[in-house]
C-alpha positions as CSV (number, residue, x, y, z in Angstrom):
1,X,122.2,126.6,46.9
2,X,122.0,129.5,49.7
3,X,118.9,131.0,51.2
4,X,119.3,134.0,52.9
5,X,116.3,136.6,54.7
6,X,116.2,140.2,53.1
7,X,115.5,141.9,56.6
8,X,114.3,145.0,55.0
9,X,111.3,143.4,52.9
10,X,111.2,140.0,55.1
11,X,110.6,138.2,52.2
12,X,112.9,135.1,51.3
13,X,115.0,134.8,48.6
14,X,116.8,131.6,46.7
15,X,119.5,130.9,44.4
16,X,116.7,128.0,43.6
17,X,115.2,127.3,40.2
18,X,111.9,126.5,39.9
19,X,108.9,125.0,40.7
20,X,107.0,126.7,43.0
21,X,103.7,124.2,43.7
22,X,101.0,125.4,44.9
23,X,101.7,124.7,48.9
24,X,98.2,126.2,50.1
25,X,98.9,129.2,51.5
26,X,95.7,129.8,53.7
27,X,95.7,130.9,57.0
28,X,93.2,132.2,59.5
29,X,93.4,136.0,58.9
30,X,91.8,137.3,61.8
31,X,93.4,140.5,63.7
32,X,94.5,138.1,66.3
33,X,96.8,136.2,63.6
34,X,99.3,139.1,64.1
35,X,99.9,137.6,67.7
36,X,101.0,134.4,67.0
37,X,104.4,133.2,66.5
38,X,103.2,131.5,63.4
39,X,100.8,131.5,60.7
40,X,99.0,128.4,59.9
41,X,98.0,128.8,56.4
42,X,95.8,126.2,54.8
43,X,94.7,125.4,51.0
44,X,92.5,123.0,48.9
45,X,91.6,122.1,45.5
46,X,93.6,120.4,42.6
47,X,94.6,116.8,43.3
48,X,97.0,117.0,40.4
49,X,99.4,118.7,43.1
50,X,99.1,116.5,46.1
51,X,101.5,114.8,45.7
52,X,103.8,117.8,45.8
53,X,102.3,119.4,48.7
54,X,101.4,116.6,51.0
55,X,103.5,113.8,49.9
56,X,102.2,110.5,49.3
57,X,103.0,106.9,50.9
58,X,106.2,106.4,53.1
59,X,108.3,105.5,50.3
60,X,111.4,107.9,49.3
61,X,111.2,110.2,47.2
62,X,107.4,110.4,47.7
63,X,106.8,110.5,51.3
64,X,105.7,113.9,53.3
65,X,108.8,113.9,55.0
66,X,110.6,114.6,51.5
67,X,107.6,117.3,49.9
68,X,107.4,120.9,49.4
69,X,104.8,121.2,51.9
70,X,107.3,120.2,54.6
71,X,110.2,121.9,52.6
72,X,109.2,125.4,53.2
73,X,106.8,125.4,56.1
74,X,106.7,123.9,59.9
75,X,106.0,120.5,59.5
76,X,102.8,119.1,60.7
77,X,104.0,117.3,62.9
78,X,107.1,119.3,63.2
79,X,109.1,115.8,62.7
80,X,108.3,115.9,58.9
81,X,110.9,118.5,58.4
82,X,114.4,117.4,56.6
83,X,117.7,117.3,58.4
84,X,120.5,118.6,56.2
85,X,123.1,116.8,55.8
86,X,126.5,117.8,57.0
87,X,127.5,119.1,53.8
88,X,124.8,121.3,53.3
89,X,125.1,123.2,56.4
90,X,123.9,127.0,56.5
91,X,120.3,126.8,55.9
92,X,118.0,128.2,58.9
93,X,117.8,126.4,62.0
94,X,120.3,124.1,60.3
95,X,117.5,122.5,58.6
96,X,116.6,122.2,55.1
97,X,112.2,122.6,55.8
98,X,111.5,124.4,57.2
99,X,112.3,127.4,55.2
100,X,110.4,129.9,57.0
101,X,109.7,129.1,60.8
102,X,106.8,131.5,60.8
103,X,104.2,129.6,58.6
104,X,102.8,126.0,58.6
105,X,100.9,124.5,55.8
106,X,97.7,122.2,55.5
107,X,96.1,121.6,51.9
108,X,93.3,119.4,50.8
109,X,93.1,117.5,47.6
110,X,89.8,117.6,46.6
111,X,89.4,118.8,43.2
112,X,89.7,122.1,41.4
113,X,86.2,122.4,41.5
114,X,85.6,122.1,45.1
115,X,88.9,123.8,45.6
116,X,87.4,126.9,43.8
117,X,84.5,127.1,45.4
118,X,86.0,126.9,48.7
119,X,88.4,130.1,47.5
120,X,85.6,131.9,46.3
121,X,83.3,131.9,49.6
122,X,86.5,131.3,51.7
123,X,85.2,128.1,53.3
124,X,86.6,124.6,54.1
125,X,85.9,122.1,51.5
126,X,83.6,119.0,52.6
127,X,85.8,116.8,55.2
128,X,88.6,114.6,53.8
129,X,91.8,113.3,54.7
130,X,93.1,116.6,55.3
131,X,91.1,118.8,57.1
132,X,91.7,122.4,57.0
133,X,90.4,125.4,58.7
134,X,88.1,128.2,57.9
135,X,89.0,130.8,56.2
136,X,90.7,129.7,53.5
137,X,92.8,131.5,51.4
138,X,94.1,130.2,49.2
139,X,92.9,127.4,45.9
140,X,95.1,125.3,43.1
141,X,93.1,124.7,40.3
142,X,94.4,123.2,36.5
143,X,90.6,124.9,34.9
144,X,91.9,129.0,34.9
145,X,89.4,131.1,36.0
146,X,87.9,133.4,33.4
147,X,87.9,136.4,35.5
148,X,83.7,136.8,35.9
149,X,84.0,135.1,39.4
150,X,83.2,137.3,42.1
151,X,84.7,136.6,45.7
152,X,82.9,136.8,48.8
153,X,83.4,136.2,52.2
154,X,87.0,137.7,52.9
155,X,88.5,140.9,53.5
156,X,88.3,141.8,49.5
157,X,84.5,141.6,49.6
158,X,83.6,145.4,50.7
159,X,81.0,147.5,49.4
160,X,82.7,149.8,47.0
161,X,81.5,151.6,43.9
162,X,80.5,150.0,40.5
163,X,83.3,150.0,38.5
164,X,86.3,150.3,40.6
165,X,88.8,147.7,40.7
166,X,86.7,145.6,43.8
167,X,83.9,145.2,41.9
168,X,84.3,142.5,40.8
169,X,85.8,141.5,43.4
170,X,89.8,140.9,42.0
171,X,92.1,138.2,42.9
172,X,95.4,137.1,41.7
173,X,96.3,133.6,39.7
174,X,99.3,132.4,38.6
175,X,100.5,129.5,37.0
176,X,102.8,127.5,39.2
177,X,103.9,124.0,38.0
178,X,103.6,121.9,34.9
179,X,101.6,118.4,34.3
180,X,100.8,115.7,32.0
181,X,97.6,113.8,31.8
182,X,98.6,110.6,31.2
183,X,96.6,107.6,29.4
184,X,97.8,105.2,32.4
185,X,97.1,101.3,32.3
186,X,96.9,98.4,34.4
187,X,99.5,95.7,32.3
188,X,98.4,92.4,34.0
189,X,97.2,90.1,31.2
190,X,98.7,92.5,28.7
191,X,102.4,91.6,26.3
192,X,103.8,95.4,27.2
193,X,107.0,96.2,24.4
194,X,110.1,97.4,25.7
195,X,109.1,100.8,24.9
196,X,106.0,100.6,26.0
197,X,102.3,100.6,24.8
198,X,102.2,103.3,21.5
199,X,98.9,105.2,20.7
200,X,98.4,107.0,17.4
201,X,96.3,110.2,17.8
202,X,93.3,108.4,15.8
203,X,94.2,105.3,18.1
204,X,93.5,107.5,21.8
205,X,91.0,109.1,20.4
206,X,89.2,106.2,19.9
207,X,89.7,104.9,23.4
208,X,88.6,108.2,24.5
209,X,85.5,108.4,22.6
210,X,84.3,104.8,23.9
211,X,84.6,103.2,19.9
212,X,87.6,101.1,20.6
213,X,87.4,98.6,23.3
214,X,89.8,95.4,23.0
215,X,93.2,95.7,23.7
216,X,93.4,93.6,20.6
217,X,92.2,95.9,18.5
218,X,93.6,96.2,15.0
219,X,94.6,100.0,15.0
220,X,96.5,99.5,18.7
221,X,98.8,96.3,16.6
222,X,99.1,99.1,13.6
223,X,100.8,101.1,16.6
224,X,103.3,98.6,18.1
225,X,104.4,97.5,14.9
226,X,102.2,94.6,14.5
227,X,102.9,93.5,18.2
228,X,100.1,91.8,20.3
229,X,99.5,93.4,23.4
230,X,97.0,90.8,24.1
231,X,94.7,87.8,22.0
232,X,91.0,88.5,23.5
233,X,91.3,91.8,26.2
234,X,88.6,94.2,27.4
235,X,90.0,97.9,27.3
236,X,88.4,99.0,30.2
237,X,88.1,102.7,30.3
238,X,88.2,104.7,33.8
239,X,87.0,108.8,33.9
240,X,86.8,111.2,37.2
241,X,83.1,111.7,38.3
242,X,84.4,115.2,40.1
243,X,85.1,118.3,38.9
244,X,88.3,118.4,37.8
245,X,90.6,120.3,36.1
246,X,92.6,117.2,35.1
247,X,89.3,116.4,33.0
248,X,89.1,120.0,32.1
249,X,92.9,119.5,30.2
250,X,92.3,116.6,29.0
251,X,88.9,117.7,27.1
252,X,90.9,120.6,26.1
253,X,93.4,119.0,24.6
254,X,90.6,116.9,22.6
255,X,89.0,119.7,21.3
256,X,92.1,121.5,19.8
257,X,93.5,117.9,18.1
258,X,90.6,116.7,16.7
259,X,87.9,119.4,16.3
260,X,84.3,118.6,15.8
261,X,85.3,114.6,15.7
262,X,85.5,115.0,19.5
263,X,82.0,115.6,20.5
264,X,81.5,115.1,24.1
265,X,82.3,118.6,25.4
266,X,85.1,120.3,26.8
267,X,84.9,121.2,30.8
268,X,85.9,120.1,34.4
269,X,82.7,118.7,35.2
270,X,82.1,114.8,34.0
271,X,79.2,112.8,33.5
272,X,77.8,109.6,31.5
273,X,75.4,108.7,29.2
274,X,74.4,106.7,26.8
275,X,73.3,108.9,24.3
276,X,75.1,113.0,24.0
277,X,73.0,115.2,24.8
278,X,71.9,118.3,22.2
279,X,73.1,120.8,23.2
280,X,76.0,119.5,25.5
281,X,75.7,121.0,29.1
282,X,77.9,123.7,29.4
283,X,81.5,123.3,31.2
284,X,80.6,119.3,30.8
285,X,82.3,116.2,29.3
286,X,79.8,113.3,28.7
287,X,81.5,109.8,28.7
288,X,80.4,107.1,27.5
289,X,78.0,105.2,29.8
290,X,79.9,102.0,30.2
291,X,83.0,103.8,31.1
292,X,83.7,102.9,34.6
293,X,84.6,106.1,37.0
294,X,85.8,107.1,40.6
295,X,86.4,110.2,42.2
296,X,89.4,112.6,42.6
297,X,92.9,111.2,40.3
298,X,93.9,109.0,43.0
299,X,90.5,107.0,42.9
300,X,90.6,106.7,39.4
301,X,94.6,105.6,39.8
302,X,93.2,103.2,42.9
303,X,90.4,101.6,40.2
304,X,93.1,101.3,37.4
305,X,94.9,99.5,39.5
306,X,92.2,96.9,40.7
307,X,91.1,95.9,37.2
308,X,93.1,94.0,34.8
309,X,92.7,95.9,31.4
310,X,92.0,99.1,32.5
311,X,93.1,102.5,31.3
312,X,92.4,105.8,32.9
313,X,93.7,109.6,32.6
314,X,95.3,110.4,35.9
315,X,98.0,113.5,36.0
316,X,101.7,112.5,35.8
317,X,102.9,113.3,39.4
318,X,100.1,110.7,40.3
319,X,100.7,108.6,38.2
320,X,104.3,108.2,39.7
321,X,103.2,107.5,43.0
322,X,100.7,104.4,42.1
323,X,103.2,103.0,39.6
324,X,101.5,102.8,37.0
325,X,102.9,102.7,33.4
326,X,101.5,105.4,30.9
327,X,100.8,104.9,27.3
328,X,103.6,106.5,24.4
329,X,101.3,109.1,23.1
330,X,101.8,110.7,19.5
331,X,102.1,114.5,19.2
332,X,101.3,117.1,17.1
333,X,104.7,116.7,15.2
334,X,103.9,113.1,14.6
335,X,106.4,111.6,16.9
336,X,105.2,109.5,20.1
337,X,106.6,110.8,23.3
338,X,106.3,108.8,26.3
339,X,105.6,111.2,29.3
340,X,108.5,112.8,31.2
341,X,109.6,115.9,33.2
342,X,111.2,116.6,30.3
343,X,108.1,116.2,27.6
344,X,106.2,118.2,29.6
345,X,108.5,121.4,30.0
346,X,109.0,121.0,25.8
347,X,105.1,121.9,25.6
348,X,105.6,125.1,27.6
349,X,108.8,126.5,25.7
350,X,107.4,129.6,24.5
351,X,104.0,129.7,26.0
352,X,102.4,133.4,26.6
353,X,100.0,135.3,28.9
354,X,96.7,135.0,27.6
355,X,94.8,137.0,30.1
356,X,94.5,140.8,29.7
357,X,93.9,141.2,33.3
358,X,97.9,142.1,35.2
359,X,96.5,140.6,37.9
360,X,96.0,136.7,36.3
361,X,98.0,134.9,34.0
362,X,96.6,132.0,31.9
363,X,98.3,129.9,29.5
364,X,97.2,128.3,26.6
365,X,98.7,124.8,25.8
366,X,96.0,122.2,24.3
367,X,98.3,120.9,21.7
368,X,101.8,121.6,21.7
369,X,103.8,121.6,18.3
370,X,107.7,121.0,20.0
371,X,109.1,117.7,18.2
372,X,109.8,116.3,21.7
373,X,106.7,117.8,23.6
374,X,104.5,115.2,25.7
375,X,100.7,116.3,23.8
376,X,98.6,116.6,27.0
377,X,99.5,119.0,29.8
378,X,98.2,121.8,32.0
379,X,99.8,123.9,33.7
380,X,98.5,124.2,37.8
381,X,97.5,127.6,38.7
382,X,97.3,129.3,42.6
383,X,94.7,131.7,43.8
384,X,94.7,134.3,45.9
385,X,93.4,137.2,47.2
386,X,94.1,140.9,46.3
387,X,94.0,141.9,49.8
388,X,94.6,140.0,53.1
389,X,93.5,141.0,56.6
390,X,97.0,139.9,58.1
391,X,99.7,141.3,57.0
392,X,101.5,137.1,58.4
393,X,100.0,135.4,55.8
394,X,100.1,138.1,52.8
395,X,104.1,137.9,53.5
396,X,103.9,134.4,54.1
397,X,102.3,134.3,50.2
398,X,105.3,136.1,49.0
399,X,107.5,134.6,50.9
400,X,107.1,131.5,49.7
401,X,106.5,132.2,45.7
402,X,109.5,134.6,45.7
403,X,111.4,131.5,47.2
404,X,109.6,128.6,45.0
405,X,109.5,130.4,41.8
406,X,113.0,132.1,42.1
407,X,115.5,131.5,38.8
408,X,118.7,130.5,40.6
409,X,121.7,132.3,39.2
410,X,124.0,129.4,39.5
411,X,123.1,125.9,39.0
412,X,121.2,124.3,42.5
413,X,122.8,121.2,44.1
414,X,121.4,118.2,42.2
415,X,120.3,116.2,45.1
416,X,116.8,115.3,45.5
417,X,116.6,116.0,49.2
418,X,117.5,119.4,49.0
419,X,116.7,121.0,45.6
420,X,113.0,122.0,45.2
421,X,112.9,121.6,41.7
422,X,114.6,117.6,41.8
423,X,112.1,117.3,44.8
424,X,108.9,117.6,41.7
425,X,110.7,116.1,39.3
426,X,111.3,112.9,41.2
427,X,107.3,112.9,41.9
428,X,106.3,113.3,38.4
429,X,106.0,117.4,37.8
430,X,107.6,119.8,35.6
431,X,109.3,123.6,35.9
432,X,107.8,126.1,34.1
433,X,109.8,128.4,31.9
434,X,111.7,130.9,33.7
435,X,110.0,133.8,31.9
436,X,106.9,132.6,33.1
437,X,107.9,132.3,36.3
438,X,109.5,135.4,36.6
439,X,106.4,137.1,35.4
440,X,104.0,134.9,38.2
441,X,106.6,136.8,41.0
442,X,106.0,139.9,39.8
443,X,101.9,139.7,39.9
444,X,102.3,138.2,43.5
445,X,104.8,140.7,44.8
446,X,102.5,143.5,43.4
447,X,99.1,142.8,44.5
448,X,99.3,140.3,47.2
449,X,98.8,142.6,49.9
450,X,96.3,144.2,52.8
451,X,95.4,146.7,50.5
452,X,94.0,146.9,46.9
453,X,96.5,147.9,45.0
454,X,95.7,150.3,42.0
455,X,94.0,149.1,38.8
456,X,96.2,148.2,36.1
């Protein structure tokens, strides 16, 4: 694996595959960023992507030290950049993180939704455990936008005639990374089979829809092969109570399997109630009112956790990090596939634009048919503007995709302290397709900019 700098364009190239995660580029982009040594650039939204970005625990492979966010960028502190080893001597600085000397990186995890809306107005979400600075600039979200969302607050909102390509305001999304949502459970008190716990697509649903709700139930032994994963159990069921675009999927996903028979609505935002409402609120999923519920993935992960019989849908990269195990889900194709790096890239082999716009991508995976495809993914997406006041951080953006999303032409090394793509992986993510990604460089690199570039 060998970086080297293309002087002429100053943007960085790789021989690495993959995965480019959503490391918030965001950055104050005032004239006076131009004077600084370095550009601080600062992101929020998703929490499916955390992990990725920020790192979570102290534990190898999962601590900051060891995440993209400290992979490309400055550390914050500078101390949670990698050494190289020996071996792999040549990279800048003689360091492996950071990447590019001239950016750091600060993201928040709170949500897609409040990620969004801190894009749109370019404001810092509500204070969490990573604060960031206004403006931001950047947003990872798994909910697509549809393209009617107008920006405001930033260098792209300028008065300009109806009907040109600023109005609406435009900005650019790509898909990044790959997820699962994963059914993930608490075992204490539970008889788990070797292979795990199976759920038929009748079985989840079920679960899902609040009508099953003993782990003893009939059509969970009908699963395991008769097995009893426990006499007398409460299945305890755990949803998010933000907006999120892990519920978002997850409704999706619903929706396309099972049609009409799932009810409750497809959308980020979650509520619950005791009776569904006619007509269902719009962009809403209403739960069940005895489901139990917490706030971002890693609350829901947290509650899961903390209650013997529980069951939640947290993403797979979170998942990972809480150690919890994950139900064997059956797909489309009628074979269960327990969820995997792997799995999840199956659903995305072959997956297509589905947004007119050159400017956004969005892909469309609710129900994948592959054999050996995990049934319930998303695919995380990046924001960003059209047009940037500093020229820092509109290189900084292409920088870093060109390096993140770069399809190596010889195989990477294969260790997981050096090799972005074995970096997700090991914390529960999955590559996209190169095509795909190949396709996201080319929409940055053409209208990530300080200038609006022509219409399409």
């Amino acid at each position: 694996m060998v970086f080297y700098r293309d002087h002429q364009s100053n943007h960085l190239r790789s021989s690495i595959s993959v995965l480019a995660i959503a490391i918030g580029l965001v950055a104050g982009q005032s004239i006076s960023d131009k004077s600084l040594a370095q550009t601080s650039i600062n992101g929020a939204g998703a929490s499916t992507v955390n992990t990725l970005f920020a790192g979570t625990g102290t534990a190898y492979p999962l601590a900051p030290k060891g995440s993209w966010f400290n992979a490309y960028g400055v550390g914050n502190p500078p101390s949670l950049n990698n050494n190289v080893p020996p071996a792999l001597a040549g990279f800048p600085n003689g360091t492996y993180g950071p990447v590019n000397t001239s950016v750091t990186f600060r993201y928040a995890s709170v949500g897609s939704g409040a990620g969004i809306t801190s894009f749109l107005t370019q404001t810092p979400p509500p204070a969490t455990g990573a604060t960031i600075s206004a403006p931001v600039s950047f947003a990872a979200t798994d909910d697509p936008l549809t393209g009617t969302e107008r920006v405001t607050g930033s260098p792209n909102n300028v008065p300009t005639p109806a009907g040109t390509p600023q109005n609406p305001v435009p900005y650019v999304q790509i898909p990044v990374i790959s997820v699962g949502i994963a059914l993930a459970y608490n075992p204490s008190g539970l008889n788990v089979p070797a292979a795990g716990i199976k759920l038929s697509r009748p079985t989840y649903l079920a679960i899902l829809n609040g009508s099953l709700t003993n782990w003893n139930d009939a059509r969970i032994r009908t699963d395991n092969g008769g097995a009893i994963i426990a006499v007398n159990k409460p299945l305890i069921f755990v949803r998010r109570s933000d907006d999120s675009g892990t519920t978002f999927a997850l409704s999706s996903h619903l929706k396309a399997a099972f049609g009409a028979t799932w009810n409750r609505g497809v959308g980020k935002k979650s509520i619950g109630a005791a009776v569904i409402p006619n007509p269902l609120p719009a962009d809403t999923v209403v739960w069940p009112a005895n489901f139990q519920f917490a706030s971002g993935g890693g609350g829901v992960a947290t509650k899961i956790k903390a209650t013997a019989g529980a069951i939640g849908y947290v993403d797979s990269a979170t998942r990972l990090a809480n150690s919890l195990p994950a139900a064997v889900l059956r797909n489309k194709s009628g074979n269960y596939a327990a969820i995997s790096s792997t799995t999840i890239l199956n659903a995305f082999v072959g997956a297509t634009d589905q947004d007119t716009n050159a400017r956004r991508i969005k892909l469309v995976v609710t129900d994948p048919a592959a054999t050996n495809a995990y049934p319930i993914v998303t695919a995380s997406y990046l924001l960003f503007y059209d047009k940037y006041a500093s020229a820092s951080i509109a290189t900084g953006i292409k920088g870093f995709i060109n390096w993140a999303l770069g399809v190596p032409p010889v195989p990477a090394p294969a260790d997981v302290t050096t090799n972005p793509n074995s970096i997700a992986i090991a914390r529960g993510y999955a590559p996209l397709p190169d095509t795909i990604k190949t396709q996201a460089r080319t929409v940055v690199n053409t209208y990530v900019d300080t200038v609006f570039n022509p219409a399409p």
